[in-house]
C-alpha positions in Angstrom: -2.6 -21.8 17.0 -4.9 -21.1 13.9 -3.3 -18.0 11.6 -4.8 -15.5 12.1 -7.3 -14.4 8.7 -5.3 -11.8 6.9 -8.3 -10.7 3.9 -12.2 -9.9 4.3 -13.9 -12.5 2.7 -17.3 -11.1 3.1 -19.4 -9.5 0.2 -19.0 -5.8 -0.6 -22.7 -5.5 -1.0 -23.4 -6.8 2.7 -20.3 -4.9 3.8 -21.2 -1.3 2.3 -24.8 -2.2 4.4 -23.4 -2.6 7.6 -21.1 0.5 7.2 -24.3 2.7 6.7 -25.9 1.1 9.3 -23.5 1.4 11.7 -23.6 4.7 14.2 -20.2 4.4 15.1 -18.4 7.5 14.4 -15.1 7.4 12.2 -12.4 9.4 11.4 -10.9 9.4 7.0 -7.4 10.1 7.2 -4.7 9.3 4.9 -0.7 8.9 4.9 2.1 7.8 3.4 5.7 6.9 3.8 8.4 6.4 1.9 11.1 3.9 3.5 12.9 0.5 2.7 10.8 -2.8 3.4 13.0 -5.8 3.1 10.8 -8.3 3.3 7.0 -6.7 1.8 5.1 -9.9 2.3 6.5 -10.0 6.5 5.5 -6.3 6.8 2.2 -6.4 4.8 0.5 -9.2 6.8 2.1 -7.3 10.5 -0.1 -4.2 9.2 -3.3 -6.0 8.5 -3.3 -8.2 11.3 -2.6 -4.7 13.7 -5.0 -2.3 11.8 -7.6 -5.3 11.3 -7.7 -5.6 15.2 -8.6 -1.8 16.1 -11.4 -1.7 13.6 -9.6 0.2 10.7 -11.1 0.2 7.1 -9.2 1.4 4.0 -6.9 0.8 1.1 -3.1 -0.1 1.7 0.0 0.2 -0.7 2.7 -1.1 0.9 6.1 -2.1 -1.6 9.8 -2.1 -1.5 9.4 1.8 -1.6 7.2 2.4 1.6 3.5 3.0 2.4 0.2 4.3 1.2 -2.4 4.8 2.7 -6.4 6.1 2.7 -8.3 5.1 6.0 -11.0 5.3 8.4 -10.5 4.2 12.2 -13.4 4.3 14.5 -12.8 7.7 17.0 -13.0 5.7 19.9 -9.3 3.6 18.5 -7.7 6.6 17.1 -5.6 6.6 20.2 -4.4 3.1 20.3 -4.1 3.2 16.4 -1.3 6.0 16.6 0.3 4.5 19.0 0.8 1.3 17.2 2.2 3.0 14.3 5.7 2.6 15.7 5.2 -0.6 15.9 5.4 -1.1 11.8 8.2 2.2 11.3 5.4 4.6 11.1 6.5 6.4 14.4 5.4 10.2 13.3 4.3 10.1 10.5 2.0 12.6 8.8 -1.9 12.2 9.7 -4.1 14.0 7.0 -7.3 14.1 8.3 -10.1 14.7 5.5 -12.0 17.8 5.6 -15.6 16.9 4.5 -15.7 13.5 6.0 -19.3 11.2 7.4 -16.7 8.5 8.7 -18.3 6.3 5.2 -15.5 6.6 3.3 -14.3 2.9 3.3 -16.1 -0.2 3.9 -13.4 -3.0 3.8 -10.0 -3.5 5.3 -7.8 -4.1 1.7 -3.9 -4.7 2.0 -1.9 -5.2 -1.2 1.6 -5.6 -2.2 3.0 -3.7 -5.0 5.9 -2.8 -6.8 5.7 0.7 -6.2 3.2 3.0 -4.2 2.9 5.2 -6.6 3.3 4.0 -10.3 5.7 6.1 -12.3 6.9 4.3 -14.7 10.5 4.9 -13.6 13.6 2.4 -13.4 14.7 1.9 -10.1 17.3 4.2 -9.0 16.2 6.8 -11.6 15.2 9.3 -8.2 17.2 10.6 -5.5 14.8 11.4 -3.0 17.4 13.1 -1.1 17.0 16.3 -3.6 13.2 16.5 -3.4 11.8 19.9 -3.5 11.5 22.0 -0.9 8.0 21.4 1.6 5.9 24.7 2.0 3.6 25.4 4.6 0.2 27.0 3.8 1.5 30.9 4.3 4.6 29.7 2.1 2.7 28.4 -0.5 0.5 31.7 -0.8 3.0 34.1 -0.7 5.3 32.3 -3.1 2.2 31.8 -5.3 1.8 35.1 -5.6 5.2 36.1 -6.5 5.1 37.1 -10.1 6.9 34.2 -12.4 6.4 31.6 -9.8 4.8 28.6 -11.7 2.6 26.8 -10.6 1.5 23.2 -11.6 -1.1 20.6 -10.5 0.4 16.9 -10.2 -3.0 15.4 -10.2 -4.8 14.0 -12.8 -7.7 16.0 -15.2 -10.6 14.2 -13.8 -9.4 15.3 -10.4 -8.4 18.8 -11.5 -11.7 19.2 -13.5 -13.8 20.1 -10.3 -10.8 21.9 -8.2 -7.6 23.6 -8.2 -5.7 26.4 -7.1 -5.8 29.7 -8.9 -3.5 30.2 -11.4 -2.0 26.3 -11.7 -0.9 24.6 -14.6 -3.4 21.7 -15.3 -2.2 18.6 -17.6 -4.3 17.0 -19.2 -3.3 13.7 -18.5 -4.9 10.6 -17.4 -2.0 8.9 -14.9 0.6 10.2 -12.8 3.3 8.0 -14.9 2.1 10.1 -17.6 2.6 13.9 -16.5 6.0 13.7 -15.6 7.4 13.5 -19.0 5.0 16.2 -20.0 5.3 18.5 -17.4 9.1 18.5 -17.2 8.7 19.4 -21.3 6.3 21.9 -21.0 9.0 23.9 -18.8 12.0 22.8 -20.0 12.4 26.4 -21.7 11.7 28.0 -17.9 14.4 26.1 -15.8 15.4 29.1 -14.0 11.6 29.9 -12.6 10.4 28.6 -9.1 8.1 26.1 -9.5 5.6 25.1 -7.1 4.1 21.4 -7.3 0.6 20.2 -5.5 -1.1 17.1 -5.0 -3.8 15.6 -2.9 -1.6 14.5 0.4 2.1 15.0 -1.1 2.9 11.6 -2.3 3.3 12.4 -5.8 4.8 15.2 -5.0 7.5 13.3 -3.0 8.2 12.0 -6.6 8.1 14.8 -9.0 10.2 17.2 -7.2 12.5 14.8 -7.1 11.9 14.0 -10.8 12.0 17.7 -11.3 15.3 18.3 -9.9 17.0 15.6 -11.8 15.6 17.5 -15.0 17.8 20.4 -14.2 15.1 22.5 -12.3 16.7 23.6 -9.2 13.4 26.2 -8.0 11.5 23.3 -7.0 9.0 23.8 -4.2 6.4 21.0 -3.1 3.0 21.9 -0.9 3.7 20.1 2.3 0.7 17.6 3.0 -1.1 18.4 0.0 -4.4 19.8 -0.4 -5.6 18.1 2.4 -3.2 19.7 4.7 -3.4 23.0 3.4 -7.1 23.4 3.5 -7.1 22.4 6.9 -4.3 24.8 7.4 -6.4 27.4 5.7 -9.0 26.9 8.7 -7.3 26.7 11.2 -5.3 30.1 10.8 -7.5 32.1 9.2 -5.6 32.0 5.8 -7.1 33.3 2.8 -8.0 30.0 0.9 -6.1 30.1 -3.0 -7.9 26.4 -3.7 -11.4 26.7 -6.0 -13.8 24.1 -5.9 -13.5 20.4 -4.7 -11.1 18.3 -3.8 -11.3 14.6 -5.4 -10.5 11.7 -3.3 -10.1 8.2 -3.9 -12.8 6.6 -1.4 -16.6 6.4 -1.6 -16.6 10.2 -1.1 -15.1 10.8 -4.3 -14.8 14.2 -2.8 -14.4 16.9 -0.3 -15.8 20.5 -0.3 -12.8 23.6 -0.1 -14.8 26.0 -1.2 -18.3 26.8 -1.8 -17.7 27.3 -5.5 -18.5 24.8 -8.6 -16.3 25.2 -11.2 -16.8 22.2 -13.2 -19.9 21.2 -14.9 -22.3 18.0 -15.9 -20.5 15.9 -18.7 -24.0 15.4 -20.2 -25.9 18.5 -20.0 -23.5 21.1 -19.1 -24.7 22.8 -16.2 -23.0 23.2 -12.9 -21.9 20.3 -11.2 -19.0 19.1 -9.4 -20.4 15.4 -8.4 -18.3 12.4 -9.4 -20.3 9.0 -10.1 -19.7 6.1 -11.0 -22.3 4.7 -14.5 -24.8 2.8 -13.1 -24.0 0.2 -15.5 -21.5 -2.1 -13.8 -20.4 -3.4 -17.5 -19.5 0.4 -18.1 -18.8 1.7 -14.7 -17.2 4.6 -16.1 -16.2 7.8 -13.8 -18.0 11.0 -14.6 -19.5 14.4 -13.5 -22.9 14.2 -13.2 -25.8 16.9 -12.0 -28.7 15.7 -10.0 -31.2 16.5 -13.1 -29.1 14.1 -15.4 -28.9 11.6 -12.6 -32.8 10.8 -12.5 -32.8 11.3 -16.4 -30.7 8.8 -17.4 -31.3 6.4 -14.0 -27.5 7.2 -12.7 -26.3 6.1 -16.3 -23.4 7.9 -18.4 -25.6 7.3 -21.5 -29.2 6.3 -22.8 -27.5 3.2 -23.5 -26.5 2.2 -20.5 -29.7 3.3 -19.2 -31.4 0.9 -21.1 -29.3 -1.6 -21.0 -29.8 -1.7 -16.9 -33.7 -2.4 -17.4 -32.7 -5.7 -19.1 -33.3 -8.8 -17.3 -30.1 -9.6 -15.4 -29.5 -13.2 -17.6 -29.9 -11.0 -20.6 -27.2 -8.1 -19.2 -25.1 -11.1 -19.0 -25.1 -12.5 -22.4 -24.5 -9.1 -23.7 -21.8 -8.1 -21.2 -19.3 -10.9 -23.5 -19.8 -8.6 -26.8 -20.7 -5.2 -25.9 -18.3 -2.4 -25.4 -19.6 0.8 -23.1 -17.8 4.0 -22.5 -15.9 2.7 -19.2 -13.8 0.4 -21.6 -12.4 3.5 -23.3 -11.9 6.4 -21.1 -9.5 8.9 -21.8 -8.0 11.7 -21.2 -10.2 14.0 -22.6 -13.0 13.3 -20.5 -15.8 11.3 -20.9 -18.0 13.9 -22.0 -16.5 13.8 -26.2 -16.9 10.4 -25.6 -20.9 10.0 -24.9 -23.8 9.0 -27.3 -27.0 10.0 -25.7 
C-alpha cells in the first residue's frame, strides 16, 4: 500500500486561489495542549494524515512539549473533527473559535516538529507547570482588574499590542515571547506581593509565564483562561462589559479580529488612524506594518517609496538586486517599523 502523502506540495499562489474561490463555509479556531509525546515524528504524521482527511487547513506545532494549533475545518466536518481528537490525546481540549472570522484564514495544511511550541528560551526542566497561575473566567478577570493594585500585563508582543489591549495593562515592548519574560519578571520584581494578572491571545503563553512567574517568587499569579479569544466571546455571550480596546492580532491571513469598534493604533507612515496589519508589497522586504488605506494606494501596498519603486522593476532586474540590497524587513525591531522608514 502506497504511504499515504503527509505535506501539500502544491503552490501557495494556486492554493490561496482556490481558497477564495471556494463557497464552502469554514470555521478559524485554535488550541493548544501541553502533554508528553514520546515519539514527535509517530504522532506528527497520525495528525496530518487524520486532519488532512476531513479537510482541515492550518498551522501545527507539535514537540516533546505538546500541541499548537491555528485552524480552519470546513462546518460541514466540525463534528467528525472533534471527535477524532481523542484519537491523538486531544479528548477535551479547549476549542477557541475566532470572533471576526470569513472561514479564509488558512490556505494549506502545514505540520512541523519542533523543539518547543512555544519558544522561551528556557532549559528544560526550568518550569513546573504544576504551579501555573491561577485561570480566570471573563467576570473573574474584570473584577479582579479592577481591584486597585492588581497589575496587569500583556504577554504578547508590541506589534500585537500596538492595535489592542486591555485597559490599564502593562505593554512590553518586546519583539519575542523568549524575550519578555526576563523583562517582565524585572520590571516587578520590587511588587512581588501584588496580584498579577497575565493575558495572551489563546493562553499558551500564559501556560508558560505564570509558571515562569511563580518560580520568580510571585505567588499572586492569575492567568486569563482561553485568552482573548475566549474572553471576547465570553464578553458576548453574557452580556459582560468588554475591558479589551481595539483589535486583536492573529497569526493567519486575517492578521486580525475586531473586539471593539475602536482604533487605537495608527498608520506607521502617515499617522492617522489605522489598525490594519500588512505585509510590504515587496517580497525582498516583506516587512509587517500598520497601514491606512490612503498610504496603501500611495505607496502601491509598499512600507516605503523604495520598495515601491523597486516593485515596478522588471522581475529579472528585482532579482539581481534582491543578492545586494537590504530593505526594512531584514531589520525589524522592536521599536516598530515606523523609526525605521525612509520615504
Amino acid at each position: 500500500m502506497a504511504k499515504q502523502k503527509l505535506f501539500n506540495m502544491i503552490d501557495s499562489g494556486v492554493l490561496k486561489e482556490q481558497l477564495q474561490a471556494d463557497p464552502e463555509p469554514r470555521t478559524t479556531l485554535s488550541f493548544y495542549r501541553y502533554f508528553c509525546i514520546p515519539d514527535v515524528g509517530d504522532y506528527r504524521e497520525r495528525m496530518y494524515a487524520a486532519f488532512d482527511e476531513v479537510g482541515v487547513l492550518g498551522r501545527i506545532y507539535v514537540s516533546t512539549e505538546g500541541v499548537n494549533a491555528q485552524i480552519s475545518v470546513p462546518d460541514r466536518m466540525l463534528s467528525q473533527f472533534q471527535s477524532m481528537l481523542s484519537d491523538i490525546s486531544l479528548d477535551g481540549v479547549r476549542l477557541n473559535i475566532a470572533i471576526d472570522d470569513n472561514g479564509k484564514s488558512f490556505y494549506k495544511l502545514i505540520v512541523r516538529v519542533r523543539e518547543k511550541i512555544v519558544a522561551d528560551g528556557l532549559n528544560e526542566g526550568d518550569l513546573d507547570f504544576q504551579r501555573k497561575g491561577k485561570h480566570l473566567s471573563s467576570e473573574e478577570f474584570n473584577e479582579i482588574t479592577d481591584r486597585p493594585g492588581t497589575i496587569l500585563v500583556d504577554m504578547r508582543n508590541h506589534y500585537e499590542s500596538e492595535v489592542g489591549h486591555f485597559e490599564g495593562a502593562i505593554l512590553p515592548d518586546v519583539e519575542t515571547f523568549r524575550e519578555s519574560l526576563p523583562i517582565v519578571a524585572g520590571m516587578l520584581e520590587e511588587q512581588k506581593d501584588k496580584p498579577v494578572v497575565m493575558y495572551c491571545t489563546g493562553g499558551i503563553r500564559c501556560e508558560k509565564a505564570s509558571a515562569y512567574m511563580k518560580s520568580r517568587g510571585f505567588e499572586n499569579v492569575y492567568q486569563l483562561d482561553g485568552g482573548i479569544i475566549e474572553y471576547a466571546r465570553q464578553v458576548k455571550q453574557r452580556g459582560l462589559r468588554n475591558k479589551f480596546h481595539g483589535k486583536n492580532f492573529v497569526f493567519d491571513e486575517r492578521l486580525g479580529e475586531r473586539i471593539s469598534d475602536e482604533i487605537i493604533a495608527t498608520c506607521h507612515q502617515c499617522g492617522a488612524p489605522a489598525d490594519t496589519h500588512v505585509n510590504c508589497a515587496n517580497d525582498a522586504c516583506h516587512i509587517l506594518f500598520i497601514q491606512c488605506e490612503s498610504c496603501q494606494e500611495k505607496y502601491r501596498g509598499c512600507c516605503s517609496e523604495r520598495c515601491a519603486d523597486f516593485i515596478q522593476l522588471p522581475e529579472k532586474e528585482q532579482r539581481e538586486r534582491r543578492k545586494t540590497e537590504v530593505f526594512n524587513g531584514t531589520k525589524f525591531g522592536r521599536y516598530g517599523v515606523r523609526r525605521r522608514f525612509k520615504l
